[in-house]
DSSP file (Angstrom, degrees, kcal/mol; ACC not computed):
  #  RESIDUE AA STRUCTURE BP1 BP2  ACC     N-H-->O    O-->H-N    N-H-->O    O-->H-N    TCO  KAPPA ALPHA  PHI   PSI    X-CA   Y-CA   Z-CA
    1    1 A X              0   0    0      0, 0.0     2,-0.5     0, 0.0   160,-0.2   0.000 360.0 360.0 360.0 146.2    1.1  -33.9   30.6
    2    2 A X  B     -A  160   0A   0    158,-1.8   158,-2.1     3,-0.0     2,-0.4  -0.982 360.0-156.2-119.4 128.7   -1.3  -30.5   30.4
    3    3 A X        +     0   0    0     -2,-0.5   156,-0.1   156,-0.2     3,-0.1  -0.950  49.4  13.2 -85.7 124.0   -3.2  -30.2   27.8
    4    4 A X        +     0   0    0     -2,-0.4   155,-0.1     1,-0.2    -1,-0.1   0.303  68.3 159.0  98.6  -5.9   -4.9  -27.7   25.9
    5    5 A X        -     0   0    0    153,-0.3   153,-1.2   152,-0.1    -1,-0.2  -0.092  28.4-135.8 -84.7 161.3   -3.3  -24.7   27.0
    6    6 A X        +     0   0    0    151,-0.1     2,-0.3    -3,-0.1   151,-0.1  -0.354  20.1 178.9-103.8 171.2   -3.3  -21.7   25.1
    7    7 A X        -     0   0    0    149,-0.3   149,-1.0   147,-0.1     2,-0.4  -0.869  17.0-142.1-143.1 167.9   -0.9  -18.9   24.1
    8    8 A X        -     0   0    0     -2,-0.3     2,-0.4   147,-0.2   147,-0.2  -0.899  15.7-163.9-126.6 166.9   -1.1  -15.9   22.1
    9    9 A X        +     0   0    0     -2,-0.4   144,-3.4   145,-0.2   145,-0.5  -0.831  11.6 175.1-154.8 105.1    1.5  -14.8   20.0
   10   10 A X        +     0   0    0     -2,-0.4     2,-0.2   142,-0.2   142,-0.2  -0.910  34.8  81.1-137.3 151.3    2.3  -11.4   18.2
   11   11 A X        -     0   0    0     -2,-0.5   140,-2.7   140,-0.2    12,-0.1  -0.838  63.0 -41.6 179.2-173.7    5.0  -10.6   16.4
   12   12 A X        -     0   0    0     -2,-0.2     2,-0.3   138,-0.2    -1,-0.1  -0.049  49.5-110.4 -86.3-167.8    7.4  -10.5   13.1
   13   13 A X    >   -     0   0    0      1,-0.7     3,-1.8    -2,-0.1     5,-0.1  -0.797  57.2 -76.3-112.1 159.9    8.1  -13.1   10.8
   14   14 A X  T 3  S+     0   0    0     -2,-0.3     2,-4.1     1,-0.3    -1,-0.7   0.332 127.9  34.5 -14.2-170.9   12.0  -14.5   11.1
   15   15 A X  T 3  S+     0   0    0     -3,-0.1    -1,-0.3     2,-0.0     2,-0.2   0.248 102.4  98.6  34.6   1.6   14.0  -11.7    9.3
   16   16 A X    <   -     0   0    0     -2,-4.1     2,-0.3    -3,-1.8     9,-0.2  -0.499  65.1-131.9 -98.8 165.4   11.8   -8.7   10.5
   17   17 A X        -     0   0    0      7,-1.0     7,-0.3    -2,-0.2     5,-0.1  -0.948  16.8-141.5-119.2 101.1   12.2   -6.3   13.4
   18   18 A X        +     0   0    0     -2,-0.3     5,-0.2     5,-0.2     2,-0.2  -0.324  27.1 164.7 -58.9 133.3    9.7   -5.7   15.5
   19   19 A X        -     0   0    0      3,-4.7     3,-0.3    -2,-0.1    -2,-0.1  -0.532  61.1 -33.2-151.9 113.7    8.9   -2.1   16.9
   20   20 A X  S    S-     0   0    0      1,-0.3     3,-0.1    -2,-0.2   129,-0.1   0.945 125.4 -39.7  42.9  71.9    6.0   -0.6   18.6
   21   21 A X  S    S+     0   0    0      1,-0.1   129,-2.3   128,-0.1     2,-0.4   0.572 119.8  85.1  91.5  -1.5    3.8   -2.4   17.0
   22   22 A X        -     0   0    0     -3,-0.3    -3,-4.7   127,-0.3     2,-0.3  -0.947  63.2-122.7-171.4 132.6    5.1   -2.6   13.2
   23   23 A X        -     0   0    0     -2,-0.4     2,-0.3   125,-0.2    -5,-0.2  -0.523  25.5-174.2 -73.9 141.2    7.4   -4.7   11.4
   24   24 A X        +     0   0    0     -7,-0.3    -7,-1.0    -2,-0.3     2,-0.3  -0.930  11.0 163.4-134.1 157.6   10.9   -3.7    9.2
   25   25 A X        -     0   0    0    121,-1.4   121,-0.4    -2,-0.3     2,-0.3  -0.915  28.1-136.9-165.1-178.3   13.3   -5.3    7.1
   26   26 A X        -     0   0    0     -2,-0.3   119,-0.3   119,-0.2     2,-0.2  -0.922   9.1-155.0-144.1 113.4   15.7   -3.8    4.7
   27   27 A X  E     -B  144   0B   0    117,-1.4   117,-1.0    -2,-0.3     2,-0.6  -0.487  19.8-148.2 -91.7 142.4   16.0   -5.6    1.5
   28   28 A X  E     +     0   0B   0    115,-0.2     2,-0.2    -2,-0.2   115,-0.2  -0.941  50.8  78.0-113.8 150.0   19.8   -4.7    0.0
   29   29 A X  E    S-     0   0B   0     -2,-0.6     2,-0.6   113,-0.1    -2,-0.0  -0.951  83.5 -52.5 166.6-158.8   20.3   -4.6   -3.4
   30   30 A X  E     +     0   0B   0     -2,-0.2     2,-0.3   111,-0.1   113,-0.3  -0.890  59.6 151.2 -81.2  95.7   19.7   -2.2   -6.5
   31   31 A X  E     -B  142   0B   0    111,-1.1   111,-1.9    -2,-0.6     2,-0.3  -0.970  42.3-129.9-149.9 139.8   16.4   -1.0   -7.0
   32   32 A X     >  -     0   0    0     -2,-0.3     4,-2.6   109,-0.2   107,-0.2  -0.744  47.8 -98.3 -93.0 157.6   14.7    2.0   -8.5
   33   33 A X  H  > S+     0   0    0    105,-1.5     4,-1.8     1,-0.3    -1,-0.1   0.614 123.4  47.7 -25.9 -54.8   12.0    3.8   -6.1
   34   34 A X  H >> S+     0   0    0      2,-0.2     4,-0.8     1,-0.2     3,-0.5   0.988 109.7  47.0 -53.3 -74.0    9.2    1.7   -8.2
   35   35 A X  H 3> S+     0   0    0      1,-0.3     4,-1.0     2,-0.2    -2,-0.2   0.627 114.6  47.0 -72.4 -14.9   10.7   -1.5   -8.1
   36   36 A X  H >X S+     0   0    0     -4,-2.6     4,-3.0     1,-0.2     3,-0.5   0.968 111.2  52.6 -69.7 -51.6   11.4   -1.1   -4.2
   37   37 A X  H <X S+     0   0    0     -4,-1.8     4,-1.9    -3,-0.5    -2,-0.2   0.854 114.5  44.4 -40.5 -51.9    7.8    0.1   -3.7
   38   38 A X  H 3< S+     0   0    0     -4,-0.8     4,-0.2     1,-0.3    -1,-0.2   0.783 105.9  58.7 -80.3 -36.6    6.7   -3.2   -5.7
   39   39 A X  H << S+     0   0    0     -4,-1.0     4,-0.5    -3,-0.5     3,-0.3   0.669 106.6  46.7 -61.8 -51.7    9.0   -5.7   -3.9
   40   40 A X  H ><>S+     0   0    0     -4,-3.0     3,-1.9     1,-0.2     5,-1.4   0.937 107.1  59.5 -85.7 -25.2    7.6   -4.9   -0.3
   41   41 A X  G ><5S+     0   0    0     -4,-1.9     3,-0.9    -5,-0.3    -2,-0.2   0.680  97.4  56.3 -70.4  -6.2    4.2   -5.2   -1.7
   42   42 A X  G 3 5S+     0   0    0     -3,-0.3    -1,-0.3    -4,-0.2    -2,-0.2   0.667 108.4  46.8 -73.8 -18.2    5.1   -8.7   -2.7
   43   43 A X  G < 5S-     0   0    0     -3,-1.9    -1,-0.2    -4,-0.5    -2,-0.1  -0.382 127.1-107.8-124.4  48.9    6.0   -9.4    1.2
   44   44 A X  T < 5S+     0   0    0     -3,-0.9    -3,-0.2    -2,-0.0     2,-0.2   0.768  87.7 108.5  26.9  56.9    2.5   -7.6    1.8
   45   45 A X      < -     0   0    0     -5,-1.4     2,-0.2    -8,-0.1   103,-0.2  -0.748  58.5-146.0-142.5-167.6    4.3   -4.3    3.3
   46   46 A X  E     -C  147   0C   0    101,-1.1   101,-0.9    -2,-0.2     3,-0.1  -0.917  41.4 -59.5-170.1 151.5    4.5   -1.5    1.7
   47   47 A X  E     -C  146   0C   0     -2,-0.2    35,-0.2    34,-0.2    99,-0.2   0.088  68.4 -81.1 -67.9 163.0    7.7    1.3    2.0
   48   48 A X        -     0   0    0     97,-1.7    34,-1.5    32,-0.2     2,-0.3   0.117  39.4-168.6 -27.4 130.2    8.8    2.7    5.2
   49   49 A X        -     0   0    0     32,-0.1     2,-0.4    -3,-0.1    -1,-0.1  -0.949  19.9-150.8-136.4 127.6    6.6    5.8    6.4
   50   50 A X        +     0   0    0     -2,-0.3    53,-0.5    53,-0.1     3,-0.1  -0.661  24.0 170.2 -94.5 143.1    8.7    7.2    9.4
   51   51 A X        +     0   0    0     -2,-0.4     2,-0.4    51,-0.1    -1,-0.1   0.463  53.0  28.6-135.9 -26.6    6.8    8.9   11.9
   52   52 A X  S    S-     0   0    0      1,-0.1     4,-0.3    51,-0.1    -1,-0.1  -0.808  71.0-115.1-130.0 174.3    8.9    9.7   15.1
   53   53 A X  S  > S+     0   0    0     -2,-0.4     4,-1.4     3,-0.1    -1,-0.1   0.719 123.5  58.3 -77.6 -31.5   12.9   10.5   16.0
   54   54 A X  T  4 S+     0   0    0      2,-0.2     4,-0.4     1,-0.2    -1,-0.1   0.662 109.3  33.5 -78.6 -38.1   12.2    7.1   17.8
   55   55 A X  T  > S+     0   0    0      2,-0.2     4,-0.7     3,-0.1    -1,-0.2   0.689 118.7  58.3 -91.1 -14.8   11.1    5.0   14.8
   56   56 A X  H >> S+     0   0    0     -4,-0.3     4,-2.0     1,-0.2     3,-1.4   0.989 114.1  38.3 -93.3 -68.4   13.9    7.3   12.7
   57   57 A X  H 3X S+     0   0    0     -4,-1.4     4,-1.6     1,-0.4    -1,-0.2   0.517 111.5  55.4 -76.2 -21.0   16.8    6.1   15.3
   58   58 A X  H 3> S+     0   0    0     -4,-0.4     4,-0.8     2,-0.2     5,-0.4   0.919 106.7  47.6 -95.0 -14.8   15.7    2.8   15.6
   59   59 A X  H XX>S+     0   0    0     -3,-1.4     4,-2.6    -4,-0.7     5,-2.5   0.932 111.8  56.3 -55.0 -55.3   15.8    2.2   11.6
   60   60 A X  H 3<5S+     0   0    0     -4,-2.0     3,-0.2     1,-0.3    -3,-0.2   0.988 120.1  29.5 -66.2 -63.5   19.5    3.9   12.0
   61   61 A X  H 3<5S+     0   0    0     -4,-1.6    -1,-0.3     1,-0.2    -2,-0.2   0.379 132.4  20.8 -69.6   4.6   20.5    1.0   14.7
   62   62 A X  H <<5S+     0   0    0     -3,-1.2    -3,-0.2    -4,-0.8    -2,-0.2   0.357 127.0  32.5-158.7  -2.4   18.8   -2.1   14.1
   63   63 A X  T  <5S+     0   0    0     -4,-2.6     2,-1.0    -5,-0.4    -3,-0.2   0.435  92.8  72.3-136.6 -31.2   17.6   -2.0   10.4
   64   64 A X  S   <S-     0   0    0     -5,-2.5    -1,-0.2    -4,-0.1     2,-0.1  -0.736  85.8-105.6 -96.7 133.2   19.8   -0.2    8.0
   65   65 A X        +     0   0    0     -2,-1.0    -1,-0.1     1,-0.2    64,-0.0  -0.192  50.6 154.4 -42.4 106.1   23.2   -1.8    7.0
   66   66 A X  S    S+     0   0    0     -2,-0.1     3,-0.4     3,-0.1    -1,-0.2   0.651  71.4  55.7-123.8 -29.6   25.9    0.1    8.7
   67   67 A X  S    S+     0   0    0      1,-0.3     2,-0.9     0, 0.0    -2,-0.0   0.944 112.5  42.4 -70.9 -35.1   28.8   -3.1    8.7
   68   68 A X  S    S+     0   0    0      8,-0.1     2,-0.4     0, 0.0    -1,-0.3  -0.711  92.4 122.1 -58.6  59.6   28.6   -3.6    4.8
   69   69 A X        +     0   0    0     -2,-0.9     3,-0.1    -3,-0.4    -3,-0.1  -0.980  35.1 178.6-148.5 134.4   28.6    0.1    3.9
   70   70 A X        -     0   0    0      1,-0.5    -1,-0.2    -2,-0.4     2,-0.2   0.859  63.1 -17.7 -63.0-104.7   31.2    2.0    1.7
   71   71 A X  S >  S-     0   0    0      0, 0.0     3,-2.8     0, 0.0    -1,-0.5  -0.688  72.7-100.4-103.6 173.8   30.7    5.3    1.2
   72   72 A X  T 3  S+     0   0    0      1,-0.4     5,-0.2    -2,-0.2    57,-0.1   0.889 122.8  53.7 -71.3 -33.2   27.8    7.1    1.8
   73   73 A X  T 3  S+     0   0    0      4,-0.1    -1,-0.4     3,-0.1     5,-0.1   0.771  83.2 123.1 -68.9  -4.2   26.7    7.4   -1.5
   74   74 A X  S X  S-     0   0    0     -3,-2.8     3,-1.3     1,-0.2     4,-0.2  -0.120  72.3-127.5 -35.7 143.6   27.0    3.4   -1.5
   75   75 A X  G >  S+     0   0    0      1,-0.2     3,-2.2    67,-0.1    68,-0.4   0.940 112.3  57.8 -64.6 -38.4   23.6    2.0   -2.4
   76   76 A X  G 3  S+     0   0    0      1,-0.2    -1,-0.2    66,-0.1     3,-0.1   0.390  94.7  65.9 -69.7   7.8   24.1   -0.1    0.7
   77   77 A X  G <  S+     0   0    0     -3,-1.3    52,-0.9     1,-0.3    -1,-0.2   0.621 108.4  30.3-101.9 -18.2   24.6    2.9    2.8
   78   78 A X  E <   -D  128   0D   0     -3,-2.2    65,-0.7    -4,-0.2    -1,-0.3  -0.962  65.4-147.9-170.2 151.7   21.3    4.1    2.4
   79   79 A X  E     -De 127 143D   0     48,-1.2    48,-1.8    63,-0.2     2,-0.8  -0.855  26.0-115.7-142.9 129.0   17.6    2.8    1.9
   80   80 A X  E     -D  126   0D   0     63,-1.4    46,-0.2    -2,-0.3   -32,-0.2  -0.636  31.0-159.6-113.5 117.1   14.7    4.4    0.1
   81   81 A X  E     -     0   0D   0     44,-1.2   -34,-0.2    -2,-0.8   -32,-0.1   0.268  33.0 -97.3 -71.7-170.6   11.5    5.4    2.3
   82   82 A X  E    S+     0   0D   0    -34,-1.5    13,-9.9   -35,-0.2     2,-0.5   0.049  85.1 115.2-107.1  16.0    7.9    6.0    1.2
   83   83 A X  E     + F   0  94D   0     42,-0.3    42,-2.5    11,-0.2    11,-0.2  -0.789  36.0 152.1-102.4 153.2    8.3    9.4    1.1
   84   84 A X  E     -DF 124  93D   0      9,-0.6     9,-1.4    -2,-0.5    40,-0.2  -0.948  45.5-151.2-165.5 141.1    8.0   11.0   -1.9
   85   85 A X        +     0   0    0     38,-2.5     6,-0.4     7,-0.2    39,-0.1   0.491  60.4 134.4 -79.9  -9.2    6.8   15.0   -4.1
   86   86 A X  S    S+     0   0    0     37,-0.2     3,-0.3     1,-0.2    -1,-0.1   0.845  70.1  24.6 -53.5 -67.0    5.9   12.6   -6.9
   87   87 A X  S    S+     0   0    0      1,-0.2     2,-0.4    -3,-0.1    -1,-0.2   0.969 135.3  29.2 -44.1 -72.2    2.2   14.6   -7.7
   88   88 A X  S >  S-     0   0    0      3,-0.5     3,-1.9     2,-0.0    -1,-0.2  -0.671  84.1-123.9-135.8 112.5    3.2   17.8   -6.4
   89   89 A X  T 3  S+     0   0    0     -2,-0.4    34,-0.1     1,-0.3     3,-0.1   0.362 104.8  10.9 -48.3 114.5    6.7   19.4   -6.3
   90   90 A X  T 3  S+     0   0    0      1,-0.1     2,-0.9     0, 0.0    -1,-0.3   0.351 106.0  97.8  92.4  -5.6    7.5   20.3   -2.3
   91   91 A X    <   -     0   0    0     -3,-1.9    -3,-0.5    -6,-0.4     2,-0.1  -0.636  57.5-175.0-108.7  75.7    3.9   18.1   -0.8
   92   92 A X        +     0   0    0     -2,-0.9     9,-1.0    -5,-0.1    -7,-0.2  -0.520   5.5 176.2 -48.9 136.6    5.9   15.2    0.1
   93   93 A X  E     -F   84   0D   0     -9,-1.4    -9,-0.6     7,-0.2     2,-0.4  -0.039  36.6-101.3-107.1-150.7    3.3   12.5    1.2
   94   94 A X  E  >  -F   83   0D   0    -11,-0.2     4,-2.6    -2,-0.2   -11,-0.2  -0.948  31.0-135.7 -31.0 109.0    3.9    8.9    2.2
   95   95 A X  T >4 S+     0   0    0    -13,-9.9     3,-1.0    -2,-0.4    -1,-0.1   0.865  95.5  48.3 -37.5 -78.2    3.0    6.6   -0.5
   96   96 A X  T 34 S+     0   0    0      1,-0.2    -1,-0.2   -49,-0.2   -48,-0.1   0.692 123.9  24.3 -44.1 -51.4    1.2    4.1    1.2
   97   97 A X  T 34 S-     0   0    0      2,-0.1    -1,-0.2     1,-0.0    -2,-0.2   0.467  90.0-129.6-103.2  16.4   -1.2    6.2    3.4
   98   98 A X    <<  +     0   0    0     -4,-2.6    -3,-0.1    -3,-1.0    -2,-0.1   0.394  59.2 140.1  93.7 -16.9   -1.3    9.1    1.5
   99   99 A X        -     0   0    0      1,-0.1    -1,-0.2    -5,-0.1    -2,-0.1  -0.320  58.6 -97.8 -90.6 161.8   -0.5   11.5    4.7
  100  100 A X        -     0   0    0     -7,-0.1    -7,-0.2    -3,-0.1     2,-0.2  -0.234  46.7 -98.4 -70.2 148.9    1.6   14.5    4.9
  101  101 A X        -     0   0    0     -9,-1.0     3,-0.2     1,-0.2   -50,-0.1  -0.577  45.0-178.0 -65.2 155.2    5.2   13.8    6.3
  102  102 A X  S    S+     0   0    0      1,-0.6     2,-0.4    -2,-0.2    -1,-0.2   0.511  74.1  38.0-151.0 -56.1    4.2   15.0   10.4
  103  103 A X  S    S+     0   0    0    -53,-0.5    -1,-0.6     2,-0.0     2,-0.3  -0.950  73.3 178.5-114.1 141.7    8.1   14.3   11.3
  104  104 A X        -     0   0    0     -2,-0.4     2,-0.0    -3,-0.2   -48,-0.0  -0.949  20.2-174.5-104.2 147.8   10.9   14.9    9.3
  105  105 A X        +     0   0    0     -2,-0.3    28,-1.7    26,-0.1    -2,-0.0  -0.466  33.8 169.9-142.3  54.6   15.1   14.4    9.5
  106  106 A X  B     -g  133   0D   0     26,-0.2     2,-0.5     4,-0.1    28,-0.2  -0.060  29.0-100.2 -61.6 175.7   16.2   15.9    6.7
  107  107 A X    >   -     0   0    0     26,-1.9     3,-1.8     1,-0.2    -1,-0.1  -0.603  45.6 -78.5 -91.1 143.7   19.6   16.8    5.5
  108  108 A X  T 3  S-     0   0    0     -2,-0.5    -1,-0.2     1,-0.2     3,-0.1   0.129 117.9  -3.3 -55.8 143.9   21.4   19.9    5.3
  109  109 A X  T 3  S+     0   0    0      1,-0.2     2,-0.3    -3,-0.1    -1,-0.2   0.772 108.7 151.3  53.0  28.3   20.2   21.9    2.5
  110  110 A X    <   +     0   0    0     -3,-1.8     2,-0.2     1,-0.2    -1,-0.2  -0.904  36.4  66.6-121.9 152.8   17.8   19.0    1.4
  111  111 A X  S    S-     0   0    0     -2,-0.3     2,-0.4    -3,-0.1    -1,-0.2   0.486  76.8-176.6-101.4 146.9   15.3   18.7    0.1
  112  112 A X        -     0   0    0     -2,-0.2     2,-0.9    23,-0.2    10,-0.2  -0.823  21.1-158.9-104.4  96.7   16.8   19.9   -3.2
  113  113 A X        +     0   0    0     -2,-0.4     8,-0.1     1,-0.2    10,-0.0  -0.309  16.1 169.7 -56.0 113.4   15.3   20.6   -6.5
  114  114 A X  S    S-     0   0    0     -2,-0.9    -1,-0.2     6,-0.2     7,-0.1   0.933  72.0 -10.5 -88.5 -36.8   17.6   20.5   -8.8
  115  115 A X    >   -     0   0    0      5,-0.3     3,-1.5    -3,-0.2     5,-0.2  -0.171  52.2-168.2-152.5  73.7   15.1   20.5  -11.9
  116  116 A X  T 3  S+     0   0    0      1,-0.3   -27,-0.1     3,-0.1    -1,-0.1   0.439  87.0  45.6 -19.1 -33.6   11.8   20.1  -11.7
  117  117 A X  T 3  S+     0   0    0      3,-0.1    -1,-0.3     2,-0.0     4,-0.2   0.810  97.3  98.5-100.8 -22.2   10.9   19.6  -15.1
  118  118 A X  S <  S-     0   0    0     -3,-1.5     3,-0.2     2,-0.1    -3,-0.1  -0.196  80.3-119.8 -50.2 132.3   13.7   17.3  -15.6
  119  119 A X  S    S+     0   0    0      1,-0.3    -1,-0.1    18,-0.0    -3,-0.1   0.446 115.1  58.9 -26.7 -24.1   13.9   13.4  -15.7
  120  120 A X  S    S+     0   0    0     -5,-0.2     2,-0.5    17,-0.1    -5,-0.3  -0.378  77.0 149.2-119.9  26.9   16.3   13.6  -13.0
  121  121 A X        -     0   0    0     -3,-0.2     2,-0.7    -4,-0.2    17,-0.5  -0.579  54.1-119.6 -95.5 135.4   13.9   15.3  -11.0
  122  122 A X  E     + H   0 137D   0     -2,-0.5    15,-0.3   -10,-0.2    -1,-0.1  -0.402  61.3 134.9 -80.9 111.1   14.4   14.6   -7.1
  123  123 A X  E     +     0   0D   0     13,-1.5   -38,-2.5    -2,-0.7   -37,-0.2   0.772  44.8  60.0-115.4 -34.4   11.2   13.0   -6.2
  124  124 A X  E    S-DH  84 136D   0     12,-2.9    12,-3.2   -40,-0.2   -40,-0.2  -0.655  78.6-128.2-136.1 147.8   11.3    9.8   -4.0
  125  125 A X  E     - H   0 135D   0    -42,-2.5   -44,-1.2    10,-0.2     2,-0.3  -0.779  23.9-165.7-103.1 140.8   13.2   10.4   -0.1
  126  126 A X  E     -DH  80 134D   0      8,-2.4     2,-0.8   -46,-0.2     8,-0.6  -0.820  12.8-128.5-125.4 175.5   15.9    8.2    0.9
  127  127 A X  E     -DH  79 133D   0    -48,-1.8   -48,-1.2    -2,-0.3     6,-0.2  -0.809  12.3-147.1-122.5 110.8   17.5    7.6    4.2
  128  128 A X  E >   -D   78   0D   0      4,-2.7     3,-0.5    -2,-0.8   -49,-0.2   0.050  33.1-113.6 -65.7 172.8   21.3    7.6    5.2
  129  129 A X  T 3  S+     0   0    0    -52,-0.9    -1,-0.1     1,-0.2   -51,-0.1   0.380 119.6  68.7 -89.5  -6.8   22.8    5.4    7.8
  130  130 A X  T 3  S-     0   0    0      2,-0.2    -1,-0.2     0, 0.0     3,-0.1   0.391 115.5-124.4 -69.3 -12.0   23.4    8.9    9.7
  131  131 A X  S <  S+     0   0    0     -3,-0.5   -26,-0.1     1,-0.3    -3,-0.1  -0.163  71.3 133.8  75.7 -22.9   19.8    8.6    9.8
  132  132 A X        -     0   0    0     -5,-0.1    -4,-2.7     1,-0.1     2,-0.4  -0.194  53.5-127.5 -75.1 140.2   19.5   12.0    8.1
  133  133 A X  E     +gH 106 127D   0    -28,-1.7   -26,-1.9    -6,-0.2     2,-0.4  -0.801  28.4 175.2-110.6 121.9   16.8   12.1    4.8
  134  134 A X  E     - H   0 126D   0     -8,-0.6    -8,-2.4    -2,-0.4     2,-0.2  -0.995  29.5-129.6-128.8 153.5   17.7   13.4    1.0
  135  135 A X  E     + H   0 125D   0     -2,-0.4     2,-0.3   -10,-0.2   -10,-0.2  -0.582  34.7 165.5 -85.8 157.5   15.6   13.3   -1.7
  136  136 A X  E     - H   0 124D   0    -12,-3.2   -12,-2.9    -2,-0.2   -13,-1.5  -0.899  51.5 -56.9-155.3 163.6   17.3   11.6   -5.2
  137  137 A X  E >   - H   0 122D   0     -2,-0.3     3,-1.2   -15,-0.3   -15,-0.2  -0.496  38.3-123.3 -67.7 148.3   15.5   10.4   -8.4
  138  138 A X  T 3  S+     0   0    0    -17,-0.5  -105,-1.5     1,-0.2  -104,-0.2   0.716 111.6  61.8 -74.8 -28.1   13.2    8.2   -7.9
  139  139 A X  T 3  S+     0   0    0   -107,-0.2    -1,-0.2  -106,-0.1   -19,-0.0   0.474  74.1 115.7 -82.3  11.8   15.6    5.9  -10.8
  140  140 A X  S <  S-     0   0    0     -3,-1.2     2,-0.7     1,-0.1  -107,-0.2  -0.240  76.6-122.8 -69.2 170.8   18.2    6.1   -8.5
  141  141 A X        +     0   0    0   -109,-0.1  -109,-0.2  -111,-0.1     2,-0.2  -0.878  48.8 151.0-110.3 140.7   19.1    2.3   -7.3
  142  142 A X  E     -B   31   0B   0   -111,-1.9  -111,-1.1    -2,-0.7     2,-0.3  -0.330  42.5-109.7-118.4-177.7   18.8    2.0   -3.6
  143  143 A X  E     -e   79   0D   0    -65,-0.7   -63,-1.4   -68,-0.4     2,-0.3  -0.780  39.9-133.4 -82.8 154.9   18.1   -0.3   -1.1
  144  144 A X  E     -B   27   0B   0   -117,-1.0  -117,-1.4   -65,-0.3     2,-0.7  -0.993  19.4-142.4-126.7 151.6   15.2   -0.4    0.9
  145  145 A X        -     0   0    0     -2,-0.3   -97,-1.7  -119,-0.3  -119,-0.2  -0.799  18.7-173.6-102.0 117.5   13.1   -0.6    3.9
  146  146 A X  E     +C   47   0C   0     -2,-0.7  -121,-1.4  -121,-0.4     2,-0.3  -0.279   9.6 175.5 -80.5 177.6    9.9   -2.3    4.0
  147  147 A X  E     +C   46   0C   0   -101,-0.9  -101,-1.1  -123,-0.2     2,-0.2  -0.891   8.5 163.7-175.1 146.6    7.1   -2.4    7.3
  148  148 A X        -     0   0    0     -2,-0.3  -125,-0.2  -103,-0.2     3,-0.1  -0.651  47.0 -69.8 176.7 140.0    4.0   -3.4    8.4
  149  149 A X        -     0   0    0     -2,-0.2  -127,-0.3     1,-0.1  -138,-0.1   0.615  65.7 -92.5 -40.0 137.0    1.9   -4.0   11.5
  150  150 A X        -     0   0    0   -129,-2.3  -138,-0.2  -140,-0.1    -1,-0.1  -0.282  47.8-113.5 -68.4 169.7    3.0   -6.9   13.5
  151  151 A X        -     0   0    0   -140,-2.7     2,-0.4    -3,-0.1  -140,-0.2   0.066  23.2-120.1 -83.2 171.9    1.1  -10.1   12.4
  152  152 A X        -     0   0    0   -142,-0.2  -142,-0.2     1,-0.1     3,-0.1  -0.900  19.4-168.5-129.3 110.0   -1.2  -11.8   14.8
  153  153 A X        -     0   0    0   -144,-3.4  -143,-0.1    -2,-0.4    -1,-0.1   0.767  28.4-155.0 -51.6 -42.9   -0.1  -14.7   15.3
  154  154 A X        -     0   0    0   -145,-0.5     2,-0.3    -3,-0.0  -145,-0.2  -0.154  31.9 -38.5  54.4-150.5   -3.3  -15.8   17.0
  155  155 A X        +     0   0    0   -147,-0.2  -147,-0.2    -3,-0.1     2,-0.1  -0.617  59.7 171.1 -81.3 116.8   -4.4  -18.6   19.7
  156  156 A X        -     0   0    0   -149,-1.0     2,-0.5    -2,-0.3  -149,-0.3  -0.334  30.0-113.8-111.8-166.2   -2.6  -21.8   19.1
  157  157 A X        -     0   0    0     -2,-0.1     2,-0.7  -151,-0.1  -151,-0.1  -0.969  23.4-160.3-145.6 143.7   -2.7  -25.0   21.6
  158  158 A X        -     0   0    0   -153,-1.2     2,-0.3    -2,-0.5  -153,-0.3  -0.847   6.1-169.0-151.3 127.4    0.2  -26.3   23.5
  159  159 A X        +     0   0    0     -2,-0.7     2,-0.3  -156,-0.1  -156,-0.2  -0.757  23.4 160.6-101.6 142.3    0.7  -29.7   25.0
  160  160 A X  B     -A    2   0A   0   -158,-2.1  -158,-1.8    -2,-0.3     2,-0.4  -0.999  33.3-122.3-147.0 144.6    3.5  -30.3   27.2
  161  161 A X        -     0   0    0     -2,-0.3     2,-0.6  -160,-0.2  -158,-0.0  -0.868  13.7-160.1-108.9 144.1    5.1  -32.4   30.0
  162  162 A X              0   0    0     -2,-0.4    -2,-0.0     1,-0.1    -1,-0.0  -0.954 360.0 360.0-121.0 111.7    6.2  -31.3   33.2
  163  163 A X              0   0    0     -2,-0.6    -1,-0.1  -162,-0.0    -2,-0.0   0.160 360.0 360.0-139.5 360.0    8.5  -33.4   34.7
């Protein structure tokens, strides 16, 4: 038997996707912009902030629901990011770090105000299974996708026999 030898391990948890570096999952259900936002911070994440064409495409192929899906407006069809105008109308940020969107995929003729001063006012960004981005009220009910930096597993010990 060897003893003691060590491993390292970094990675997702079960039900995540690892990608360069950063964990996803995409919770389905109904949820307004808040209550998604609140919901990944329970699983210590916080919502999607998309950053490349790379990170955009792999969300579109490996994390957002494309077999379930109706129509496009289906909540399931499409998944509500961490972008958002909430503070000031046209500076989408990224909730969680606060930074200016640096890549974007939006949709044709998006983003649209429809009324600023209005309740209905199109605040919070979502993401399509086309991968393409519109903004909707933040009350709309979504799905979402959450991320955050893979885990470090750290140094374990593993005994074994070799036979």
């Amino acid at each position: 038997m060897y003893e003691g030898m060590k491993a390292y391990q970094k990675g997702c948890e079960i039900g995540w996707f690892e990608f360069k570096g950063h964990c996803y999952i995409q919770v389905q259900g109904r949820y307004t912009w808040d209550e998604a936002k609140n919901e990944c911070e329970k699983m210590c994440s916080y919502l999607v902030e998309i950053d490349s064409q790379d990170e955009n495409d792999f969300l579109t192929t490996t994390i957002i629901n494309k077999d379930n899906c109706g129509t496009e407006t289906d909540y399931k069809c499409s998944s509500w990011t961490g972008g958002n105008d909430i503070e000031m109308e046209g500076g989408y940020v990224w909730d969680h770090s606060y930074t200016d969107l640096n890549f974007t995929n939006w949709s044709l003729q998006e983003p649209n105000e429809v009324n600023p001063d209005s309740a209905l006012s199109r605040d919070c960004i979502d993401i399509k299974r086309s991968g393409f981005w519109v903004d909707r009220p933040c009350s709309t009910l979504n799905s979402f996708v959450c991320e955050k930096f893979s885990e470090d597993f750290g140094d374990f010990k593993v005994d074994f026999d070799m036979k």
